[in-house]
GULUMFI-285139 format. One record per residue: x, y, z of N, C-alpha, C in turn; residue in one letter. Coordinates in steps of 0.02 Angstrom, whole numbers, plus 50000, padded with zeros to 5 digits. Example, Ala and Ser with C-alpha at 12.3 -4.5 7.8 and 13.67 -1.06 7.14 Angstrom:
2
506604971650390506154977550390506604983550390A 506424988850354506844994750357506455000250394S 
REM end
This chain:
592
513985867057799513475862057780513835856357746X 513605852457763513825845057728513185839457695X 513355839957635512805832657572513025828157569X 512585822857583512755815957552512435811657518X 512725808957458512085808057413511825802357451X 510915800357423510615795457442510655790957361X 510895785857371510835779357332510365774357332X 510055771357304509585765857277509675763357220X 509765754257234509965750657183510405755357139X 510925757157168511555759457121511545767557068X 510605768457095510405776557076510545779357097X 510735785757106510625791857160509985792857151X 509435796457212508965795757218508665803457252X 509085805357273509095810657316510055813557350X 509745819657384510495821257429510165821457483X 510635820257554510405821457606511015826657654X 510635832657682511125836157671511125839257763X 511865840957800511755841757867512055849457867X 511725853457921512055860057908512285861157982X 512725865557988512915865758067513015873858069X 513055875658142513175883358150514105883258157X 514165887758157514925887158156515345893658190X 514915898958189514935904858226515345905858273X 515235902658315515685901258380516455898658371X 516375892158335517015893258318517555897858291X 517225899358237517595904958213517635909958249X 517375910958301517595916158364518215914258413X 518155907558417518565904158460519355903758418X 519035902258350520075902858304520175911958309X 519695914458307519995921858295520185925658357X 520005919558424520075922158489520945921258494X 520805915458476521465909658484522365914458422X 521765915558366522485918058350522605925858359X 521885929158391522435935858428522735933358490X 522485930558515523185926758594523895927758552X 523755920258501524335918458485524755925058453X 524565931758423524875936758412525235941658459X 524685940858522524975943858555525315943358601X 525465934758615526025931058651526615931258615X 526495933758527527155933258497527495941058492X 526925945158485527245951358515527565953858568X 527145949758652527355948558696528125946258697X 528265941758684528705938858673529315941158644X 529125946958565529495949658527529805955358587X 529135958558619529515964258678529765963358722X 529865957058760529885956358802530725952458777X 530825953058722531505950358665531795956558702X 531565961258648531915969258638532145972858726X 531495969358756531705971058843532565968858856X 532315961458841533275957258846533775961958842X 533695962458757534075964758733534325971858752X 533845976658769533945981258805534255982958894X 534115976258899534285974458986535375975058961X 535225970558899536175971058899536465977258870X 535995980958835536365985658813536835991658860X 536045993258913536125995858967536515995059035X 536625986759027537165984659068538135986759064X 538105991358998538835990258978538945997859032X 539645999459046539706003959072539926009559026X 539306014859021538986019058956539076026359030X 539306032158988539496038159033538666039059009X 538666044559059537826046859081537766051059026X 538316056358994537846058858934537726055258877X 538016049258893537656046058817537266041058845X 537166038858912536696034658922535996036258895X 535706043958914535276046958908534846041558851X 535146044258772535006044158713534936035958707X 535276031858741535046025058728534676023058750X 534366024258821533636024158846533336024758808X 533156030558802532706032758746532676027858670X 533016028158641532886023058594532766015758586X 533036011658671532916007858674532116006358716X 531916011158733531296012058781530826011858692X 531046016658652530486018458608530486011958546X 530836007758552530776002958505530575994958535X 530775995758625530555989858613529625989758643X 529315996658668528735996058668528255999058589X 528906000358552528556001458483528126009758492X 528376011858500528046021058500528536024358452X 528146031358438528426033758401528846041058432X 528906040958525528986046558524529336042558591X 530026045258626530016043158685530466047858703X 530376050458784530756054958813530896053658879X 531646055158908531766053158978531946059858988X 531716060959066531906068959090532026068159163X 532636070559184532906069059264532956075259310X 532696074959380532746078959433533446083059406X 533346089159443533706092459402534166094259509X 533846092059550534046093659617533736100659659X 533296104859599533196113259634532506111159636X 532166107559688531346107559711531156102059667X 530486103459615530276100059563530386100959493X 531206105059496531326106659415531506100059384X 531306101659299531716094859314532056096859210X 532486091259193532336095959111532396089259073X 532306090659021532316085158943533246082158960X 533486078558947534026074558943533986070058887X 533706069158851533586065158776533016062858752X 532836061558693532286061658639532346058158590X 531866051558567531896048458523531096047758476X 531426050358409530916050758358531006046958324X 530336043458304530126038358251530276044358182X 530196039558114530316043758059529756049158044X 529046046858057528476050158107528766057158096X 528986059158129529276064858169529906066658147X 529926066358086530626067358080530996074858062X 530546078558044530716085858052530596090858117X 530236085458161530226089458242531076087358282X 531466084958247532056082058297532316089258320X 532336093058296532606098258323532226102258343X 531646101758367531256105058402531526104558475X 531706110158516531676112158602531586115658626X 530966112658648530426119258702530686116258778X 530636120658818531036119358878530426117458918X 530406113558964529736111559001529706117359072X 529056117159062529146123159127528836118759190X 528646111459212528456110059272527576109659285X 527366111759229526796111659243526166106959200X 526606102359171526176096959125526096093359150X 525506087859117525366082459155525756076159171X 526486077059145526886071459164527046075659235X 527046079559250527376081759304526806078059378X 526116075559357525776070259386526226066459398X 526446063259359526836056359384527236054859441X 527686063059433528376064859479528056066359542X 527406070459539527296072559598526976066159627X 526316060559608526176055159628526556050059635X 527086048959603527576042759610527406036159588X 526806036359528526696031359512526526030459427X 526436026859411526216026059308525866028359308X 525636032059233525016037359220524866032059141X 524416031959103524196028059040523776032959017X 523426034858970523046037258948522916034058879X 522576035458856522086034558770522276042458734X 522286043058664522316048758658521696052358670X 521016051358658520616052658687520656056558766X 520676052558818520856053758859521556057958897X 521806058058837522556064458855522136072258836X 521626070658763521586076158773521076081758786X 520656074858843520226080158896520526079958953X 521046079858983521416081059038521626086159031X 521286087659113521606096659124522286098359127X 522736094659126523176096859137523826094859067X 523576093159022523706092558946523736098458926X 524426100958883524486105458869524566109158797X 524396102058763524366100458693525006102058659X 524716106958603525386108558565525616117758544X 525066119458577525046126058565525156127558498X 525446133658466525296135858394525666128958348X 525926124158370526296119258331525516113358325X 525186114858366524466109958348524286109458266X 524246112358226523706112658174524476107158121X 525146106558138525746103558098525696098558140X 525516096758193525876090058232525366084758177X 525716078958200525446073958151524746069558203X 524586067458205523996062058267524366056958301X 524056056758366524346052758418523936049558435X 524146043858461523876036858490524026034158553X 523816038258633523786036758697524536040258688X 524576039758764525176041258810525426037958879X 526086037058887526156032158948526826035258998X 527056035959036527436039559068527446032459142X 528246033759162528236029359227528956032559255X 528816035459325529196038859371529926035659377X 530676037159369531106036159411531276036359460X 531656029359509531776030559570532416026759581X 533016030459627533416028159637533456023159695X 533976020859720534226016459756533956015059820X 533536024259831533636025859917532866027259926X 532456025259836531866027459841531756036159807X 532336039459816532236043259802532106047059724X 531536050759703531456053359653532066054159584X 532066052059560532606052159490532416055459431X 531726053059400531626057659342530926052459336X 530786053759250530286052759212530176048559139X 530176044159128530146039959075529456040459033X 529416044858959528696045058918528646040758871X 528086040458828528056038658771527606040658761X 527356041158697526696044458651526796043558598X 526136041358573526066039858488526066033458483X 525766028558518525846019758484526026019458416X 526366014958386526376012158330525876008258312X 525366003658367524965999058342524285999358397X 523886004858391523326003458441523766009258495X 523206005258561523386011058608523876006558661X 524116012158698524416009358767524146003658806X 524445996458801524105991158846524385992258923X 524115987258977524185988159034524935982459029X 524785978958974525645974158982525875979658960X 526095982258907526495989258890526715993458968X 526355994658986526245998559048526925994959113X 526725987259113527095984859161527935983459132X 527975981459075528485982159040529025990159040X 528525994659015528935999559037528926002059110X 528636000459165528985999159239529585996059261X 529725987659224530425986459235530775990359179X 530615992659121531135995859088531476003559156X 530886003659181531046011159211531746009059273X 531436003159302532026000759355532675999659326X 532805997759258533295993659227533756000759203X 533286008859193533496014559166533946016259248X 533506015459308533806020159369534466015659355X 534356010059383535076006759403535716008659345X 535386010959275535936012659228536156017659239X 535896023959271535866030859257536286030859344X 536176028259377536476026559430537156023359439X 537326017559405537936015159393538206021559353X 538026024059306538286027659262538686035159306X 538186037459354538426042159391539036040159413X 539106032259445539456032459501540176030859455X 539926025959404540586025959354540986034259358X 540616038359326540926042559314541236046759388X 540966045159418541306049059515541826043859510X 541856036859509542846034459507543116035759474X 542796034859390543466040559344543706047359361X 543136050459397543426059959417544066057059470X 543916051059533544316049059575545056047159578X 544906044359517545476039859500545886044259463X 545566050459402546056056259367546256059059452X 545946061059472546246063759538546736059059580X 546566054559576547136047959600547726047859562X 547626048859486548196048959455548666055359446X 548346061959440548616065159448548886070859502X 548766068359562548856071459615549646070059631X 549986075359674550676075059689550636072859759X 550076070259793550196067259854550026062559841X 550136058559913549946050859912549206049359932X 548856045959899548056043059891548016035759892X 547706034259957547646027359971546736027259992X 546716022259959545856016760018545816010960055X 545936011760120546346006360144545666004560190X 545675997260194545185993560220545445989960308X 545265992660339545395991160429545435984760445X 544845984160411544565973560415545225969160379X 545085970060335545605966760297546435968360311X 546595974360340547335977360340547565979960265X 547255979460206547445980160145547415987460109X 547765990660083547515995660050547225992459991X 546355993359978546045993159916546305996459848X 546576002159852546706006459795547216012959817X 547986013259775548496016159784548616022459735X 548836025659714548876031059669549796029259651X 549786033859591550526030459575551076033659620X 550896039459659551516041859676551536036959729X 551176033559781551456030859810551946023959769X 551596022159762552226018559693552936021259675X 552906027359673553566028859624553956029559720X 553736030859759554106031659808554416025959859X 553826017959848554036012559884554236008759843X 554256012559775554606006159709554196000759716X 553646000159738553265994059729552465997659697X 552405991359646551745992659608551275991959634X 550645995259605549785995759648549805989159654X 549935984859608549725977859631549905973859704X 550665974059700550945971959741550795977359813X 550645982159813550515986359881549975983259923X 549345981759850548725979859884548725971659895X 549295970559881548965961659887549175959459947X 549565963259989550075960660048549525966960112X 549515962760186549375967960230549935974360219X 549685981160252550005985360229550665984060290X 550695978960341551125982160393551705977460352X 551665973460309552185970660272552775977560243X 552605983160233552755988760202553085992060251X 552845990460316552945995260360553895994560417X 553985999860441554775998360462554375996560524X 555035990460553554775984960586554905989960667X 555165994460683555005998260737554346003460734X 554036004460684553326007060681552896002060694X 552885994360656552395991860676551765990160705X 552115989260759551625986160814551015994560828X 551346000560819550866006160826550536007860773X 550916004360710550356006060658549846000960656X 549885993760700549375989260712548885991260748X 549295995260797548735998160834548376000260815X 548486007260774548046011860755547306007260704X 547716003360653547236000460628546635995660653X 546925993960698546445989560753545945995160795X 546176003060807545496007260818545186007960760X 545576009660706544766013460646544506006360621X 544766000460642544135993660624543955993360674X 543865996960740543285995560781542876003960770X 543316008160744542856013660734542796017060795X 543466018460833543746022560894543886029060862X 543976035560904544206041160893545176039660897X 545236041760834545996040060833546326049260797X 546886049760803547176057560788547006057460711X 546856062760668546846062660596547556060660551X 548006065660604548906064260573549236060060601X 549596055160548549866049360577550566049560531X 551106049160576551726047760543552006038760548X 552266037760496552746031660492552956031460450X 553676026860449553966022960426553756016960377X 553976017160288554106010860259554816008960228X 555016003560232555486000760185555355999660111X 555766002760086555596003360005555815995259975X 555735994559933556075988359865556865990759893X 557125996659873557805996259874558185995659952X 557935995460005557995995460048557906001960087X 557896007660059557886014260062557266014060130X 557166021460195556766021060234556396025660215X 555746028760195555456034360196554886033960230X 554956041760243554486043760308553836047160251X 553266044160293552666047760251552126048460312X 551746057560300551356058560374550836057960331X 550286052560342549656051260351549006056860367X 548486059760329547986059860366547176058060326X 547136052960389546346049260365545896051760394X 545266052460353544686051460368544236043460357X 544126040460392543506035060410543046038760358X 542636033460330541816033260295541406028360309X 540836030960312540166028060343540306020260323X 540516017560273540586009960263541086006460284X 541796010260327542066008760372542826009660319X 542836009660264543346011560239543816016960260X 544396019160239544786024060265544996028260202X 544886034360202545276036060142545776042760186X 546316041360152546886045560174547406048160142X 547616053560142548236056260102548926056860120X 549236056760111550046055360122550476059560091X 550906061860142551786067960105552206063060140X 552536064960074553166061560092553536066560123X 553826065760200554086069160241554716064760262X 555146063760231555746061060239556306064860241X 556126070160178556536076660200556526081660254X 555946080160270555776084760347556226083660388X 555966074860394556136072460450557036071960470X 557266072860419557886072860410558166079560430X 557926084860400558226092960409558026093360494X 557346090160513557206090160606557746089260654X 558156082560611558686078960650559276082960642X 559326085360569559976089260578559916093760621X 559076097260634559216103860691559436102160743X 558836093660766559226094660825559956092360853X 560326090660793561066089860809561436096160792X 560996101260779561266106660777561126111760849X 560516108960858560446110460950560826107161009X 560946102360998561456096861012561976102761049X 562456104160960563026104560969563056114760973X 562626115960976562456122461027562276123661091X 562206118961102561916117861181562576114161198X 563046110661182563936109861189564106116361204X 564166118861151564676128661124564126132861178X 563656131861204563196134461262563846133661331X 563636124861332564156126061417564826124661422X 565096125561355566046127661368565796136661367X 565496140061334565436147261358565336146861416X 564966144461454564636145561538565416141461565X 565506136961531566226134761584566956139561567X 567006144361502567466147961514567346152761551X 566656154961536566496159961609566566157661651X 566556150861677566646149661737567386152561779X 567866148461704568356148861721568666156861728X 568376161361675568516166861688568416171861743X 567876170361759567706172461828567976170361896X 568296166761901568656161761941569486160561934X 569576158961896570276156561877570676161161855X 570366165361810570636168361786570936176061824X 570386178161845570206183161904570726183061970X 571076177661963571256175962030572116178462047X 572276174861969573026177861960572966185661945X 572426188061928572516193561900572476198861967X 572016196262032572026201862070572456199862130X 572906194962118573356194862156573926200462110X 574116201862027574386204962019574216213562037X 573466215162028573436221562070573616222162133X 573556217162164573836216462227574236220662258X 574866215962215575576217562234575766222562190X 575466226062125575726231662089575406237162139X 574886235462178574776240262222575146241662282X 575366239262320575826235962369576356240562356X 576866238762297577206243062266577136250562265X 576566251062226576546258462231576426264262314X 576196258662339576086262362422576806258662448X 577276256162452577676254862511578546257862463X 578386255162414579146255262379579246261962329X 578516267462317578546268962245579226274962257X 579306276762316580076281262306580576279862289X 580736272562317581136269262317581436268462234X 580826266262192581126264862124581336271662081X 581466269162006581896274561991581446275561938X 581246281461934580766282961873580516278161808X 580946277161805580826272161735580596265661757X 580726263161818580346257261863579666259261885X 579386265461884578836267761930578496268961852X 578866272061807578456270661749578266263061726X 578416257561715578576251261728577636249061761X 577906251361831577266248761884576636251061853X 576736258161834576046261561830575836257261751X 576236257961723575836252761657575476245961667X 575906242961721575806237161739574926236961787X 574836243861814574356244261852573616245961791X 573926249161745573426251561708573106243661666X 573806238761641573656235261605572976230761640X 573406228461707572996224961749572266227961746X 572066233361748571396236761747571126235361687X 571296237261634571156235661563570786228261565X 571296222361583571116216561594570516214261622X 570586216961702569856214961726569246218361689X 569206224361676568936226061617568416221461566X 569106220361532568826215361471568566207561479X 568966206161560568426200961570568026201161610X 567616204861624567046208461682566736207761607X 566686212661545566436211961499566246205461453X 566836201661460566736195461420566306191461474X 566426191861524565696187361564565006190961553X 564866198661541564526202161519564056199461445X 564566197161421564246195261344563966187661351X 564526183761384564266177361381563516175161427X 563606177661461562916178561521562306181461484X 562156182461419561506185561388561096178961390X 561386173261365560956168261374560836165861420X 561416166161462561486160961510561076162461563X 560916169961587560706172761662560036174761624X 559886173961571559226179361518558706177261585X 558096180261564557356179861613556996179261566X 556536174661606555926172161544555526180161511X 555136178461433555086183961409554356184961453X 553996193461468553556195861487553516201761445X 552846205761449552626211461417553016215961461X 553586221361432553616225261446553626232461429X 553496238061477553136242961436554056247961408X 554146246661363554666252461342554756260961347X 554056262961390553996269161411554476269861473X 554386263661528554556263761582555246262161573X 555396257861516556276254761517556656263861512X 556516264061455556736273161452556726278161490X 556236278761534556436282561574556706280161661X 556806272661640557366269161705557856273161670X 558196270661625558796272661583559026280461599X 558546284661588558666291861562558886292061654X 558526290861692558726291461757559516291361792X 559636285861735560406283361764560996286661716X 560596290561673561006295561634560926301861650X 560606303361682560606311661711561266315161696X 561596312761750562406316861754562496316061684X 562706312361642562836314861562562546317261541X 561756319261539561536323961499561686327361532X 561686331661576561846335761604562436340361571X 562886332961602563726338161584563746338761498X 563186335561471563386334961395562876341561369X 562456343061403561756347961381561506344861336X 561486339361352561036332061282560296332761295X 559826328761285559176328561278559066321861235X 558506318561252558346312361209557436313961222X 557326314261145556636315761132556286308761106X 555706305361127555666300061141554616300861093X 554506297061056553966294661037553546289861072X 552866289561075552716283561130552686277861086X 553126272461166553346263261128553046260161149X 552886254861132552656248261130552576244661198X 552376239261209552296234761273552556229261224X 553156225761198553386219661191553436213361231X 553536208161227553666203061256554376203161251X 554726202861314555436202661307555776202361385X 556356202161394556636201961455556736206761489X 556516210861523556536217461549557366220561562X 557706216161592558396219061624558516218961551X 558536214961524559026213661445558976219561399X 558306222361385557916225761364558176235061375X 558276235261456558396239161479559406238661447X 559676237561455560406235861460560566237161367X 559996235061334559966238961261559986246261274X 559436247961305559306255861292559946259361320X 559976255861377560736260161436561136257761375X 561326254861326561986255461290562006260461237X 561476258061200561326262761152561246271061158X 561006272361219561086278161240561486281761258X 561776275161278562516278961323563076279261262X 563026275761208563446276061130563256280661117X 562706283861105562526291861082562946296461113X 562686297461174563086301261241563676301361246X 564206298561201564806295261195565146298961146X 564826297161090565206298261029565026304161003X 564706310161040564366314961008564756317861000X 564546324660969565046329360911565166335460961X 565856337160946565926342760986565756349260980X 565586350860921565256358160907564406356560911X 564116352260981563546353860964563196349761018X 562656350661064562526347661106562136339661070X 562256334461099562006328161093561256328661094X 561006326361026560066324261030560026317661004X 559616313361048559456306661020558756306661033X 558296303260969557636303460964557476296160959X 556936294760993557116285260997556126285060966X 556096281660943555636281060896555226273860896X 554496270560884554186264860847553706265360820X 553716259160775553126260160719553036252260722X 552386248960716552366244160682552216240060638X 552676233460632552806230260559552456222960560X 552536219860484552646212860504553276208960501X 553306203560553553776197660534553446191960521X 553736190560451553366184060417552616188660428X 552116182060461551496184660486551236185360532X 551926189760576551776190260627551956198060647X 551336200760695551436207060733552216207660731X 552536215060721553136215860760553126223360766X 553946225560806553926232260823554636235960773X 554806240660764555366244260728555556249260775X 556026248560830556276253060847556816256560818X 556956263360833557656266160800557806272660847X 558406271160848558826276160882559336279560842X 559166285960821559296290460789559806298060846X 560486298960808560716303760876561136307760818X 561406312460834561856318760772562416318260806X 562766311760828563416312460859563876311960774X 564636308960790564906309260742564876302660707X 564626300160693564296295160659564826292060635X 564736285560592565246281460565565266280660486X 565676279760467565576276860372565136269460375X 564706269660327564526261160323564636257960307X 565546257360284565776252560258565906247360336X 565896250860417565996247460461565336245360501X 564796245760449564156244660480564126240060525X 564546232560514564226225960519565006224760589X 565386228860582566186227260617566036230260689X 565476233260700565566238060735565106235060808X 564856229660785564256224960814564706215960846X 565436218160830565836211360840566266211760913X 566196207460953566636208861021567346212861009X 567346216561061568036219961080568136223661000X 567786225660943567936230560880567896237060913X 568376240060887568196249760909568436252660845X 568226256760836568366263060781568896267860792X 568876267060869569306273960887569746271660942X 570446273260945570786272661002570476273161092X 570746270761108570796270961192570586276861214X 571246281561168571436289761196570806294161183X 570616291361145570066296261109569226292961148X 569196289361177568596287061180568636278861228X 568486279361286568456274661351567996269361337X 568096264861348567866256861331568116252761297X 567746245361289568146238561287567976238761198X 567436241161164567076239961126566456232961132X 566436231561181566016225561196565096227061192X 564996235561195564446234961230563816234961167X 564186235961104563626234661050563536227061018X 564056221761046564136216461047563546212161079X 563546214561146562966213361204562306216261153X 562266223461139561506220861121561376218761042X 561736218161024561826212760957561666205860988X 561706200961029561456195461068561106197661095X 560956199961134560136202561159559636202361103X 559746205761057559256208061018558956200260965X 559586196160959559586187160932559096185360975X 559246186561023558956180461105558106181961096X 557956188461080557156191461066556856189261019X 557496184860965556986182960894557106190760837X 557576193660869557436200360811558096202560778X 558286206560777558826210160700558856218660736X 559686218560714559926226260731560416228560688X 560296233360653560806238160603560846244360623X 561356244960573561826252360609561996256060525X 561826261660526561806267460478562186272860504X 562566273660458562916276860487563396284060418X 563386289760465563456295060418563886300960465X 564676299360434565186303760466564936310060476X 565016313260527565126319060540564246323060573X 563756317160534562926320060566562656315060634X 562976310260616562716304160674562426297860643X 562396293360676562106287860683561186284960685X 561126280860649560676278360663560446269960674X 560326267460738560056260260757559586257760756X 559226253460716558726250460689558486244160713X 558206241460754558246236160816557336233960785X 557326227360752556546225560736556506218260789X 556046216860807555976211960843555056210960855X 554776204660862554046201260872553746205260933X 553246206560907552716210360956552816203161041X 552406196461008552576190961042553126186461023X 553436183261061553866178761040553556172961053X 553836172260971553436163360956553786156961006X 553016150760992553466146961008553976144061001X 554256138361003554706134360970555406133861010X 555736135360955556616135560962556586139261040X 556866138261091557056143961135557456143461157X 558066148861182558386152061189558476152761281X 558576148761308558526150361403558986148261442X 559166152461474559636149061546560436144561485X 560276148561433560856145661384561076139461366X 560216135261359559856129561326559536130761269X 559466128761215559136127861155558686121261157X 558016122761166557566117361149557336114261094X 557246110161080556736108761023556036111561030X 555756112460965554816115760984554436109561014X 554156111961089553716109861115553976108461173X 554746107761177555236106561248555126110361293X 555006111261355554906117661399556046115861416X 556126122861425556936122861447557336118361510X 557566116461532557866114561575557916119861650X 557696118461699557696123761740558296120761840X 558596125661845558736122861899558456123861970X 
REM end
């Protein structure tokens, strides 16, 4: 209301007075300054949002991200209660991951009840969308589960608000709560606010995972004893090196990745390690194992075998040995096959020559020592006819020993490819061609059932005929000859094998000549006493090499002998042994 006095001739005379409603206005300032409060609250949260947007931006490991959500969720929408809870991966389990209490609450902090899946936030997870309530309205919902015997101590609540996590792919992540306003109930801005808070939580909880998968990568990058590269096809670059490759090309991660990798590479690999990279950047089927060549800093060459796997984003990740030492001990073999496969055909060419050349003067001297003895032998004078006959014996001796020495050298040279053969049948070829000695000896060879090996049959056979016939040989004179031939089987390395042994009660040997007795032309015993070159345990001492296997000799004066012959069920591939060639593994032999 507003008066104004009325005047006359300089009296007051009266007031005159105007009144107005005003009602409205004062609705309109009290409209005006809750706006203005709640544009400044707005404003204040939508501060604390900011501020929360950077906190969450730092790269924070996932178990402590948890706890800053949470506190930053519960302060900047002002609640007194906030909880984040993440897929746990087993169906719809899911569990608590952190909790933030106002002072409110400050003797529940250590309260943990485990959620069992069946509350009404679990609405959210299963709908995929914001839930709000009033407290009112939380707590006639059926699916509110209150507080159970902790009801009659909890303090009063004011609405509830919950908004679903989702990752990258859409897929389900977890659950973002709050309960208990600080000021009134849950607004629908509150509501949308904590929606981008919820996006701003995945992408943290998400970076945060993946942070922590390159640190597991990179400890594994760092401490691994092979080589770890991420090499990019497009670019030619390795993205990311591990140190051992470093300590081995003397050049740093930096410098590895800043240069194409074929800068690294030895300039006769090149062009095939271009290749290769030019398939996995078109994303061709290329071999997993890849060998090459780099030049180090010091000039040094090392060999490193490669094997990559491709990933869906076209990257390569691959691991690396350093195989320089391999590659090196490879080369020495095969200059060690080389120069065996040399000492191979001067053996085949002294056999040549022995068989030939040698042979030639020699049976022209039987010849004529024969000649002699049929036309002249009256003629000479005893001591001349003694003379001849030595001369005839020597000559015999001779061809002999080189009939035998082509005998030995010929294991490799004439061998037959290996086949299954049955050692029932080799033995009793053998025993066949020994009859007459058992016989005249009243011997016997008692035999266990053997094996079907892979091996050369004649070769095989030419063991048993020696070994047998060494029994049959050396046996004891107070007692008829028994040899019992025996198998069992073993492993080599990890592989099938067989243990034969030939066991006989002849007169056996001391073992101090175990190993002498297995060497060309060695004998134990004179001429007089016992017929042969000593060659024939020599022969299957190389035989038994040529199979891949091992032969010993036990030996016990006066009871007999025993031969111990182990060799591969199959013979592996690789190294072989043929026509008295040595291959490298994977070479098939030379054939004429």
């Amino acid at each position: 209301m507003t008066n104004l006095p009325i005047v006359v001739d300089g009296r007051v005379t009266g007031v005159f007075g105007i009144a107005q409603d005003i009602s409205l206005l004062r609705k309109h300032q009290r409209d005006l300054a809750e706006a203005l409060d709640a544009a400044e609250a707005n404003s204040a949260q939508l501060k604390r949002l900011s501020q929360a947007a950077i906190t969450l931006n730092r790269d924070l490991a996932e178990h402590g991200l948890y706890q800053q959500l949470v506190d930053q969720l519960r302060e900047t929408l002002g609640a007194h209660q906030a909880v984040v809870s993440v897929d746990t991966g087993e169906g719809t389990a899911q569990m608590i991951n952190a909790i933030s209490l106002s002072e409110k609450y400050a003797r529940w902090r250590g309260y943990d009840a485990p959620i069992d899946g069946s509350g009404i936030y679990m609405m959210v997870a299963e709908q995929g969308r914001p839930m709000r309530l009033t407290q009112a309205e939380l707590e006639v919902h059926p699916r509110w589960r209150g507080f159970g015997k902790h009801a009659a101590e909890h303090p009063p609540m004011r609405g509830w608000l919950a908004v679903p996590l989702f990752d990258s792919a859409g897929g389900r992540l977890g659950i973002l709560q709050l309960s208990d306003k600080q000021a009134g109930e849950f607004s629908e801005n509150d509501e949308q606010v904590a929606v981008q808070f919820a996006q701003m939580a995945s992408i943290a909880i998400e970076r945060a995972r993946l942070i922590e998968k390159l640190r597991v990568r990179d400890r594994f990058f760092d401490m691994s004893l092979e080589v770890f590269v991420i090499f990019d096809p497009a670019q030619r670059r390795w993205l990311q090196v591990n140190p051992v490759f470093s300590q081995i090309t003397g050049y740093s991660a930096e410098e590895l990745c800043s240069h194409e990798f074929d800068h690294f590479v030895h300039p006769d690999d090149r062009d095939r390690a271009l290749e290769r990279a030019g398939e996995l950047e078109r994303r061709a089927e290329v071999p997993r194992a890849f060998q090459v060549r780099y030049v180090c800093r010091d000039g040094s060459i090392r060999w490193l075998e490669w094997v990559s796997v491709p990933a869906p984003d076209g990257l390569v990740y691959a691991v690396g040995r350093d195989i320089t030492e391999r590659q090196q001990a490879e080369q020495a073999l095969r200059q060690t096959l080389s120069d065996l496969n040399n000492r191979n055909r001067e053996l085949q060419d002294f056999a040549f020559i022995a068989s030939h050349d040698l042979q030639e003067p020699l049976r022209k001297i039987r010849a004529f020592s024969d000649r002699l003895q049929l036309r002249h032998a009256a003629e000479l004078a005893p001591e001349a006819r003694d003379y001849l006959d030595r001369t005839g014996q020597a000559a015999a001796r001779m061809q002999t020993l080189i009939d035998d020495l082509l005998a030995y050298s010929r294991v490799a040279a004439r061998g037959k490819p290996f086949a299954p053969v049955a050692l029932d049948g080799v033995l009793a070829a053998v025993l066949e061609d020994l009859e007459a000695r058992l016989e005249s000896s009243a011997g016997r060879v008692e035999a266990d059932p053997l094996p079907t090996p892979e091996a050369d049959p004649t070769q095989l056979r030419q063991v048993f005929q020696n070994l047998l016939a060494n029994a049959l040989k050396f046996r004891s004179p107070d007692r008829p000859p028994v040899v019992h031939v025996s198998a069992e089987p073993l492993r080599i390395g990890d592989a099938p094998g067989w243990r034969l042994t030939f066991a006989d009660n002849g007169i056996g040997f001391e073992d101090k000549y175990a190993d002498r007795i297995f060497g060309p032309f060695q004998r134990l015993h004179g001429r007089q006493d016992y017929e042969g070159t000593g060659i024939g345990l020599a022969i299957v001492r190389r035989i038994v090499e040529r199979h891949r296997g091992t032969i010993r000799a036990q030996g016990r004066p006066g009871e007999g002998a025993t031969f111990i012959l182990e060799m591969p069920e199959r013979q592996p591939e690789g190294v072989a042994l043929q026509a008295g060639v040595l291959t490298e593994p994977g070479t098939p032999p030379d054939r004429d």
